[in-house]
C-alpha positions as CSV (number, residue, x, y, z in Angstrom):
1,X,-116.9,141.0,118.6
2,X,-113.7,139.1,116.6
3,X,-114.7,136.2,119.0
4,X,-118.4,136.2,117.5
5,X,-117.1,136.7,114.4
6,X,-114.9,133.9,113.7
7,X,-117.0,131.9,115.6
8,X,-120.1,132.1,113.4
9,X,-117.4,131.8,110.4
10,X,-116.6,128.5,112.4
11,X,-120.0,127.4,112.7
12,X,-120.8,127.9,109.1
13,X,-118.2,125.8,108.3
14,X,-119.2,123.0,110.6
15,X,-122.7,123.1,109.3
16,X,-121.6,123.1,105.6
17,X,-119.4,120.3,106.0
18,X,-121.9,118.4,107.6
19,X,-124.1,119.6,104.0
20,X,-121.4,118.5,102.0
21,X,-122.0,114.7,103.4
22,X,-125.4,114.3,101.3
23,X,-124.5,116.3,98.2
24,X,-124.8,114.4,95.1
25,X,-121.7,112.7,94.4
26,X,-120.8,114.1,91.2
27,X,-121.4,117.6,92.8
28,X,-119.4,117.0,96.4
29,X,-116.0,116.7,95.0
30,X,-116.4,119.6,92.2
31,X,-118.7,122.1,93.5
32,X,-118.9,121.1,96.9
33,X,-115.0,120.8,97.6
34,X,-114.8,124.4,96.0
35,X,-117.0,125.6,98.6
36,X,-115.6,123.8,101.3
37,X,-112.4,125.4,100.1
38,X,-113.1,128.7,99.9
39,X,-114.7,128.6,103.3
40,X,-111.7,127.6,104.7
41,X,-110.0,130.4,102.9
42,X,-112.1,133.1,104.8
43,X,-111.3,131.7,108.1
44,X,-107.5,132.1,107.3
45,X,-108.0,135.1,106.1
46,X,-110.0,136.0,109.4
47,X,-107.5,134.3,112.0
48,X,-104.6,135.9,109.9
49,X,-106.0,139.2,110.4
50,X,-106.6,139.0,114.1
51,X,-103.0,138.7,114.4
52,X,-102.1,142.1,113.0
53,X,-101.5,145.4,113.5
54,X,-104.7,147.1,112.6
55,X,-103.2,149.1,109.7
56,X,-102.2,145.5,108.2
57,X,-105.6,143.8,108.6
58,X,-107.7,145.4,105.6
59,X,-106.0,143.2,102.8
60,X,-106.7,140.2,104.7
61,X,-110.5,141.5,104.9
62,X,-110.8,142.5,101.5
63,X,-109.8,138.8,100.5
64,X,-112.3,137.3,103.4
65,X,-115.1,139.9,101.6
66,X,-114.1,138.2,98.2
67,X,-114.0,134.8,99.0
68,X,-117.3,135.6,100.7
69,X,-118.9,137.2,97.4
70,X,-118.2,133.5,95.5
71,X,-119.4,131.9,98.2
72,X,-122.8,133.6,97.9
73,X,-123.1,132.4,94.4
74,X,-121.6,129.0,94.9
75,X,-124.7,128.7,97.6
76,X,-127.1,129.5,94.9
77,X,-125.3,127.3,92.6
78,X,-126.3,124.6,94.7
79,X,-129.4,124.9,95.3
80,X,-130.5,125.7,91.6
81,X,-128.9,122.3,90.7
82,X,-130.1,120.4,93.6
83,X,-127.1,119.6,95.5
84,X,-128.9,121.8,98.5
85,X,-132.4,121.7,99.8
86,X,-134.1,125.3,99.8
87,X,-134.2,124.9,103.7
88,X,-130.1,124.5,104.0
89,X,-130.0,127.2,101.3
90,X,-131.3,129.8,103.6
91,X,-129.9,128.9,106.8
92,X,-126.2,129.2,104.3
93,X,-127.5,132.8,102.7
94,X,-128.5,134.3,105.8
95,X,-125.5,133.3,107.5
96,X,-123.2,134.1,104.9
97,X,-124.6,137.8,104.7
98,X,-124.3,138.3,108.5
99,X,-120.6,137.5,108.4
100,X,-120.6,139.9,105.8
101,X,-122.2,142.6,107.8
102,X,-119.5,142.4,110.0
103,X,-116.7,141.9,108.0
104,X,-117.9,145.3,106.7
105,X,-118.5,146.9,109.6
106,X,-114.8,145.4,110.7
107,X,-113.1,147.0,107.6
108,X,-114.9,150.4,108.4
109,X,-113.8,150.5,112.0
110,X,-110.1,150.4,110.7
111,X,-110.3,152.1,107.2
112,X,-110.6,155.3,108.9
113,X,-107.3,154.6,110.8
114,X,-105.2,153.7,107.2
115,X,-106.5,157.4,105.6
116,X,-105.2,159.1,108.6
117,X,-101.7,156.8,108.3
118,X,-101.7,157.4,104.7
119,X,-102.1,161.9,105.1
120,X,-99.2,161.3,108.1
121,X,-96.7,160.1,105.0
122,X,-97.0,162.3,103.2
């Protein structure tokens, strides 16, 4: 599943970047770099979190979730202003909210594991 994952993430960003080639010019390097940005936030936050333990991985998720909420509304952004065809919009929106699926359903499978952690210490 964490190989799906990151790789849609990955695929997301290959597509926007591609996007981000016939943005206007005076939204590329503002709203567009932000984007780009924060997209390559949540794939740091994603590869970081592979690499821990699982009781260390929900703060890295939380921030991926985040990152993920602006995205949504930089998306729209763009399209309301015209930077992104309605077309590209969708592909972006349905995307986005299937990584968030299972970045939710990735931060449920270990939340249960961090309550029982937290009654052991006390």
């Amino acid at each position: 599943m964490l190989v799906l994952f990151f790789k849609k993430s990955y695929d997301l960003y290959k597509e926007f970047y591609s996007c981000l080639k016939i943005f206007p010019k005076q939204d590329r390097y503002a709203l567009g770099q932000k984007s780009e940005t924060i997209l390559m936030e949540i794939l740091e936050c994603l590869l970081t979190a592979t690499g821990l333990p699982k009781a260390e991985k929900l703060p890295f998720l939380d921030k991926a979730s985040g990152k993920l909420n602006i995205l949504r509304i930089y998306m729209r952004l763009a399209k309301d202003i015209k930077a992104m065809d309605n077309k590209k919009y969708i592909f972006f929106q349905e995307s986005v909210d299937e990584i968030g699926r299972m970045l939710g359903g990735w931060k449920k499978s270990i939340q249960p594991l961090q309550q029982s952690d937290l009654s052991f210490k006390r």
